[in-house]
PAZA-195011 format. One line per 5 residues: number of its first residue (from 0); their letters; for each residue x negated, y, z negated of C-alpha. Coordinates in steps of 0.02 Angstrom, whole numbers, m for minus. Example, Ala and Ser with C-alpha at 12.3 -4.5 7.8 and 13.67 -1.06 7.14 Angstrom:
! residues 2
0 = as = m615,m225,m390; m684,m53,m357
//
This chain:
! residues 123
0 = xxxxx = 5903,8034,3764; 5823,8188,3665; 5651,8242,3693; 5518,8236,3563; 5441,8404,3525
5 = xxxxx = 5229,8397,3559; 5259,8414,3355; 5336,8261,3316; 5244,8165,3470; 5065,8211,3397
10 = xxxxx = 5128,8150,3230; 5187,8280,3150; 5102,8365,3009; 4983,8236,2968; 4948,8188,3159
15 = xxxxx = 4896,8396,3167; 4800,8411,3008; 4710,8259,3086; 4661,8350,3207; 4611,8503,3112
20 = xxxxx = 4494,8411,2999; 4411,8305,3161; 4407,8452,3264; 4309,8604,3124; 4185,8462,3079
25 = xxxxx = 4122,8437,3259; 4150,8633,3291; 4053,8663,3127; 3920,8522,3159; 3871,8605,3324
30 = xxxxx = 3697,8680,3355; 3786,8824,3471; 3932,8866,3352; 3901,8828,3205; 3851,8999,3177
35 = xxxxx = 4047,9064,3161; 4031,8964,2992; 3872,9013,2951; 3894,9123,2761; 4065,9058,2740
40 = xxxxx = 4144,9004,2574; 4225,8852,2559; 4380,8928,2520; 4369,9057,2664; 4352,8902,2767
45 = xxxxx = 4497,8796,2694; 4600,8930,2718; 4557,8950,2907; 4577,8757,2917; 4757,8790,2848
50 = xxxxx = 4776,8933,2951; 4721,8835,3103; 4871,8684,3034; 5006,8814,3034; 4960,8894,3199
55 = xxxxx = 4946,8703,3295; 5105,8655,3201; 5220,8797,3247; 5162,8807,3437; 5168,8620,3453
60 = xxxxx = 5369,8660,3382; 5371,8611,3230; 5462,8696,3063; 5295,8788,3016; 5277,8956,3010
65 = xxxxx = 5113,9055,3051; 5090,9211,2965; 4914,9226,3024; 4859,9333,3157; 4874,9338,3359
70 = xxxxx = 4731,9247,3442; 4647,9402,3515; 4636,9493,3364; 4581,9345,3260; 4445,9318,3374
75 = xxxxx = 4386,9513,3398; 4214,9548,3396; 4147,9375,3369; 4061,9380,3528; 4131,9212,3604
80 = xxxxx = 4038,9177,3747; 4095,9050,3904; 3967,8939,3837; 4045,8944,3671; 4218,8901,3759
85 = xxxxx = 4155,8769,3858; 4073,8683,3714; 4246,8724,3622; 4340,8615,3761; 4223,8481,3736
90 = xxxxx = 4247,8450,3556; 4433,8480,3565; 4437,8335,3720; 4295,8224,3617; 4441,8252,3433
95 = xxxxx = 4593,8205,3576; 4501,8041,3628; 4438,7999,3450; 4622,8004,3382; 4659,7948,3541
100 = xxxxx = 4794,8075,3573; 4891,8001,3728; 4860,8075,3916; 5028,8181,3944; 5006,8266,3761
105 = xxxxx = 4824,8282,3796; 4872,8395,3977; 4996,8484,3867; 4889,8525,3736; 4744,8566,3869
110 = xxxxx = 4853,8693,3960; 4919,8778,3818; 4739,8799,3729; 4669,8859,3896; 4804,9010,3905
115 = xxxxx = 4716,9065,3760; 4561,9080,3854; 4571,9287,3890; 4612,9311,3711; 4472,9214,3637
120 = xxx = 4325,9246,3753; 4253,9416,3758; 4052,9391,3777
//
């Protein structure tokens, strides 16, 4: 019996992109942080969503590649507050139950994203 990567059990490419595209609307839609994609082009932001795609599909172990950079540096100076995070986290669980991602992918997903917690926050 082989085990399934978190890749190919969130449905691969197309389960991530998913994802992607449910989780930047409600992160974009928000009263709080909106304001990260306040003055942005479309293109600046399609290439952040794709960004965002590469990143969730090579950590998750599948064949992608990111060529983007580390968390902490990507997130420099925005001024991300533990309000900000918290809000974050609720989104990203609200997208999981919407696409109704299942428990044990959900904890995995949940622990990774919250190891990138002292990297992202800052305010």
């Amino acid at each position: 019996m082989t085990h399934k990567s978190l890749y190919e059990r969130l449905g691969g490419y197309e389960g991530i992109t998913a994802f992607a595209d449910e989780l930047l609307q409600r992160l974009r839609g928000d009263a709080q942080l909106g304001r990260f994609w306040q003055h942005r082009g479309d293109d600046g932001i399609a290439r952040e969503k794709q960004l965002l795609v590469d990143y969730l599909c090579a950590v998750a172990g599948g064949p992608m590649y990111y060529i983007g950079r580390d968390m902490k540096i990507s997130h420099k100076g925005m001024k991300i507050s533990e309000s900000d995070w918290s809000i974050f986290l609720g989104h990203a669980a609200a997208t999981m139950e919407a696409l109704r991602v299942p428990k044990n992918e959900c904890d995995e997903i949940v622990a990774f994203v919250l190891g990138l917690k002292g990297d992202i926050v800052e305010a």
